[in-house]
N, C-alpha and C positions, 0 to 999 in steps of 0.2 A: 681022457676023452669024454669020461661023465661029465667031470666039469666045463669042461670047452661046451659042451652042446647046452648045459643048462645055462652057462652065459650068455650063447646065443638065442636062445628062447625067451630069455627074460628081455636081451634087450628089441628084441621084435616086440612082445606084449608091450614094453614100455612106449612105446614108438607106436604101438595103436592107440594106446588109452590114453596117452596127453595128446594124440591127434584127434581122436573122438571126444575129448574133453575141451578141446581149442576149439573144433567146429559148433559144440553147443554155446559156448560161451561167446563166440563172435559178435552176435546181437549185444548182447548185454556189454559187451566191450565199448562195442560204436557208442551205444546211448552214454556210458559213462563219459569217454572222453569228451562229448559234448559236453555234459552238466557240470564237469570237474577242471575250474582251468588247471592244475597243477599235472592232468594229466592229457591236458591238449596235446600235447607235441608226443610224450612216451607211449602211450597207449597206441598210436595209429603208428610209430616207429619200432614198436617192439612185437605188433601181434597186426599189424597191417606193411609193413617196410616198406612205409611212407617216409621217404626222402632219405632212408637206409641202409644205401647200398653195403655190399661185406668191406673187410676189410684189406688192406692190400697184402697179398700172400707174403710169406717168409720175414717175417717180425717177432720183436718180442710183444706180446699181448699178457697185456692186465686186466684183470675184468675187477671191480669192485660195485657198491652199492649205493650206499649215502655219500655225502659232502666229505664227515669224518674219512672217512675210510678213504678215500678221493687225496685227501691234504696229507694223510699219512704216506701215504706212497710216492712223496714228491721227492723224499729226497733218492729213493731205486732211480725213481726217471729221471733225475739230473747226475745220476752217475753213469747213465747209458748213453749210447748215440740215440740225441731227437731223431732222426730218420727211420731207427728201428720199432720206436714206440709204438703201439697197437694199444689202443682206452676203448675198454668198453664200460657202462653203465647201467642201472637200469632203473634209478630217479632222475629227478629234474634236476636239484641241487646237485647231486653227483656228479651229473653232462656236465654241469657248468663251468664245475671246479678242475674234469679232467680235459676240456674243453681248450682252458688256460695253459694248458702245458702240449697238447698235440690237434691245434684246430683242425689237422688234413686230416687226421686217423682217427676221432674219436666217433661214438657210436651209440645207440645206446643196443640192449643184449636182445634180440629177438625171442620171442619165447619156443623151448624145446624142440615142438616139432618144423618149425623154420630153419635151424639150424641144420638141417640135411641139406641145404642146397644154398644155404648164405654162409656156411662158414669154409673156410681156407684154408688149407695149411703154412702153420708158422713154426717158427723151430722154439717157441717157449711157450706156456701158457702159464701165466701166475695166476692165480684167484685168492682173494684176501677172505680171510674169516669164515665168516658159514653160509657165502653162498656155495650147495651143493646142488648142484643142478649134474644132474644122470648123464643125460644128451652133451653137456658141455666139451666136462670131462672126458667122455667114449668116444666122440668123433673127433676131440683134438687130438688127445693120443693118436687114435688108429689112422690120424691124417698128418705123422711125424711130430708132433710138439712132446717136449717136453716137459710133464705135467708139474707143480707147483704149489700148495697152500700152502698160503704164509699167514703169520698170525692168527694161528689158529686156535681156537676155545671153544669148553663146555662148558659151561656155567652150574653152577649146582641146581637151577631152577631149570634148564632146561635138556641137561643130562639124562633124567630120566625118560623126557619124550622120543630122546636121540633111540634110548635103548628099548623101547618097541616097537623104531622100527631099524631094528641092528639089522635084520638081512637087507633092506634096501642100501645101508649107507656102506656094511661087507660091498656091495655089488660098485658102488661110487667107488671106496677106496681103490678098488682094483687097477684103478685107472688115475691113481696118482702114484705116482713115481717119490716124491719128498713132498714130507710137511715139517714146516718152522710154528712150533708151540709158543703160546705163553708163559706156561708155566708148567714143572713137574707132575702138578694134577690133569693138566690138562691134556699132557702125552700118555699116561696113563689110561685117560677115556676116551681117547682118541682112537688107541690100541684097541682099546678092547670093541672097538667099532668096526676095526678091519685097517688101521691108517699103520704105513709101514715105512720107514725110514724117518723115522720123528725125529727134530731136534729141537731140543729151548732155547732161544733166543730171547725171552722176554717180548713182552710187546712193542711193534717197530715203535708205536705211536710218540715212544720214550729217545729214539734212536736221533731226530732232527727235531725240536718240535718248534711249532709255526711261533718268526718272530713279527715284532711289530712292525706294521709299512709303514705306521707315519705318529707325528708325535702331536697327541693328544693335549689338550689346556686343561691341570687338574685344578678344580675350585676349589678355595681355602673350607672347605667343609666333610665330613663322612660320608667319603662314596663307597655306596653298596651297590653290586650288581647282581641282580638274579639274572641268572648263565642257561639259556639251553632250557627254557619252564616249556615244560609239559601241561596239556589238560590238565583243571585240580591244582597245580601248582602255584600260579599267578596270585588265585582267591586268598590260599594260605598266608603267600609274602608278602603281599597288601595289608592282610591285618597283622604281619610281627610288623613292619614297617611302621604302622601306625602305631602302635604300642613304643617302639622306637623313637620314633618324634616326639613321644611326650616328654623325654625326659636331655635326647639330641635335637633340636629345633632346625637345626640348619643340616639336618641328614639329608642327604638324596639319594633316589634310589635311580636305578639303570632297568629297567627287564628288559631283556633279549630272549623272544620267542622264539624255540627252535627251529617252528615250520612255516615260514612265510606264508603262504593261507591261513594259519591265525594273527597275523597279523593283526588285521581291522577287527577280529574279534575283543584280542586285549587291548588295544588300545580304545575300544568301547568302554572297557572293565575299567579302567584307569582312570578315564573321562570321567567315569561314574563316581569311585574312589574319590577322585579330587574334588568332585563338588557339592561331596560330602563332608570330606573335611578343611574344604575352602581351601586346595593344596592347588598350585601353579604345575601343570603339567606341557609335555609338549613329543612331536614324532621325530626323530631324529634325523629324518631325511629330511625337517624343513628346517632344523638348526639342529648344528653338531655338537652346539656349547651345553656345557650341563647347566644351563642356570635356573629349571626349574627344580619341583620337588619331585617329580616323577619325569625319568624322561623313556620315551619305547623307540627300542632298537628297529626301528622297520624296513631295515637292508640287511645283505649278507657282506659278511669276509670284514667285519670291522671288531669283532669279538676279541681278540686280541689284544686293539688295540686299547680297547676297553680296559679289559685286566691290567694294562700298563700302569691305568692311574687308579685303580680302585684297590680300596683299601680292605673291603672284605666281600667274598665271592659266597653267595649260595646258590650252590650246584644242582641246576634242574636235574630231571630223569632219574631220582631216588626217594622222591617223597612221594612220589604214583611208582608202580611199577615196572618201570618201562629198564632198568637196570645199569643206572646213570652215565655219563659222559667223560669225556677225557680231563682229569683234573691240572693233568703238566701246565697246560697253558698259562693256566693263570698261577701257581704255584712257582715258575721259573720267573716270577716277579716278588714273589714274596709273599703274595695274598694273603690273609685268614680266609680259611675256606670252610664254608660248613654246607656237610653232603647228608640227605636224610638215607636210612636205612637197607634200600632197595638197591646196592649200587652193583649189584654180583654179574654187571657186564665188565664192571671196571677195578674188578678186586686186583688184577697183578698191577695196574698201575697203582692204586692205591698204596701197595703194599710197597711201591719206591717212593713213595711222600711222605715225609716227616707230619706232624701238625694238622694234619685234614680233622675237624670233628664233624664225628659222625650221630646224628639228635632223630630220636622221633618225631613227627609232622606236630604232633603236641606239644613238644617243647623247643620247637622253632623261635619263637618269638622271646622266651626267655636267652637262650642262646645268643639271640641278637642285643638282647639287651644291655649283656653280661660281656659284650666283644671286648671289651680289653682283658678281661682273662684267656682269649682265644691267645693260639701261637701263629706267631710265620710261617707259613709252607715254606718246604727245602727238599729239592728232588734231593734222593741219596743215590738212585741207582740210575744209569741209563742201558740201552740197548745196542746190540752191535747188528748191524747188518749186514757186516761183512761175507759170513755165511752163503746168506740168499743173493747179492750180487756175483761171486765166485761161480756159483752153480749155472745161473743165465749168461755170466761172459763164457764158460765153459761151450756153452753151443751157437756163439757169433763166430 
């Protein structure tokens, strides 16, 4: 009975103070979604439900976050009935991507205190990775679904944060029924968080991974792609690149910015680059052909098709801290890939790739210089997600 009443207490408090913390922030919401277009449409959809209505009762519902995370869960949703699918979000890139697979039901996620009166009950709730949202979790439960995190990780860098604040995320677990782990370590600290019924599976990300839509012109020359550049990253690969070209003349490089709002920033950077050292550049959305020295990816969902023809990949999100990106893609082509040091969101995939080298921001450019001592990537492992399909057909 102690604990039934302290559950209930905690979740009343919770329910006041993200409501008293949504009503101060509302102002500051409005202004932002003006001045930020990335967050035109999610802001006044997520904390105003502006053109957001719930979803339709009795489905299966996925909630996820980024684009990644989005393209990973494709192949769950094409082994379910379309009718049942329920997409929630809560970026722009991520709508986009879950957008493509259920136009009638997708959403993006309301924030906490909204969710008392927009959400529905459905008979599954999946949530991929670490979004842990308190409200999500308690009201789907106690409104019949059953609860879900899949692929789920701690990372060494952010394990410790997790663990002061272990009684909030004790209170989250209570309200999950199964979790599908990365890795051995990762059920471990999941455990020790309050997460009960763990199983490893490995990361889905390994389980389908995204092939090419359409077939690229590779030029008779060394195509390098930097993949997924972060802040700080761009600056770096521009000057190995140039060190490059002294000695490959007919190298070309590819950057693919992660986040479409920097966009026009790198390709300012590049412009700049090139008419320093007299290099042919161009945007990709005004010719797809690689036939400058520098070309910038400035659309989405063509990433792939990239790695088809590129000869060696350096993998943004590990030379800043941001804790790097999915290496399969371009690995299940054969790539050379080199991922700088920071990559501890992506160690269980790493650890099914043969050949990734892994270099200091400082010895980037030597690294590139030296690419034919690099190896071919070669996934060795993949993932089953048989598991986490069995469990959601279990309640259709």
């Amino acid at each position: 009975m102690k604990n039934v009443f302290i559950d209930k207490m905690f979740f009343i408090l919770y329910g006041v103070v993200t409501t008293v913390v949504y009503i101060i922030a509302l102002p500051l919401l409005f202004l932002f979604s003006k001045r930020k277009i990335k967050y035109k449409i999610s802001i006044p959809a997520r904390f105003f439900l502006k053109n957001n209505r719930p979803l339709t009762p009795n489905g299966i519902w996925f909630h996820v976050c980024s684009f990644g995370e989005a393209r990973a869960i494709y192949p769950l949703l094409e082994a379910l009935p379309n009718e049942c699918l329920r997409l929630t979000t809560t970026t722009q890139t991520g709508h986009e991507a879950i957008y493509k697979k259920q136009p009638k039901e997708s959403r993006y996620l309301p924030f906490e205190p909204l969710l008392f009166s927009w959400l529905k009950p459905q008979k599954v709730l999946v949530v991929m990775e670490a979004e842990f949202w308190y409200l999500l979790f308690t009201l789907a439960k106690s409104r019949g679904a059953k609860t879900l995190l899949i692929n789920a990780r701690m990372s060494d860098r952010s394990f410790p944060k997790y663990k002061r604040m272990a009684w909030l995320y004790h209170q989250i677990f209570k309200h999950i029924d199964e979790v599908y782990a990365q890795s051995d370590t990762d059920k471990v600290r999941l455990e020790s968080l309050g997460a009960k019924n763990v199983q490893v599976i490995g990361n889905i990300k390994l389980s389908n991974i995204a092939a090419a839509t359409k077939t690229l012109s590779k030029p008779k020359a060394l195509l390098v792609c930097a993949a997924s550049t972060h802040e700080g990253e761009e600056t770096l690969i521009l000057e190995a690149f140039v060190k490059l070209k002294e000695t490959e003349s007919q190298a070309r490089l590819i950057v693919v910015p992660r986040h479409p709002e920097r966009f026009n920033k790198v390709s300012k950077m590049v412009e700049k680059c090139a008419k320093e050292y007299h290099y042919s550049w161009h945007k990709y959305s005004e010719n797809e052909a690689f036939n400058s020295d520098i070309i910038v990816v400035d659309v989405l969902g063509e990433l792939v098709n990239i790695y088809a023809v590129s000869d060696i990949v350096i993998l943004g999100g590990a030379f800043v801290k941001i804790g790097g990106h999915n290496a399969a893609e371009a690995a299940q082509f054969g790539c050379k890939i080199i991922s700088g040091i920071h990559y501890f969101n992506q160690r269980d995939i790493f650890s099914m790739i043969e050949g990734i080298a892994v270099v200091e921001k400082e010895d980037l450019a030597k690294c590139l210089e030296e690419h034919e001592q690099l190896k071919e990537t070669k996934i060795i492992q993949r993932t089953d997600i048989k598991p986490i399909l069995e469990s959601i057909k279990r309640e259709l």
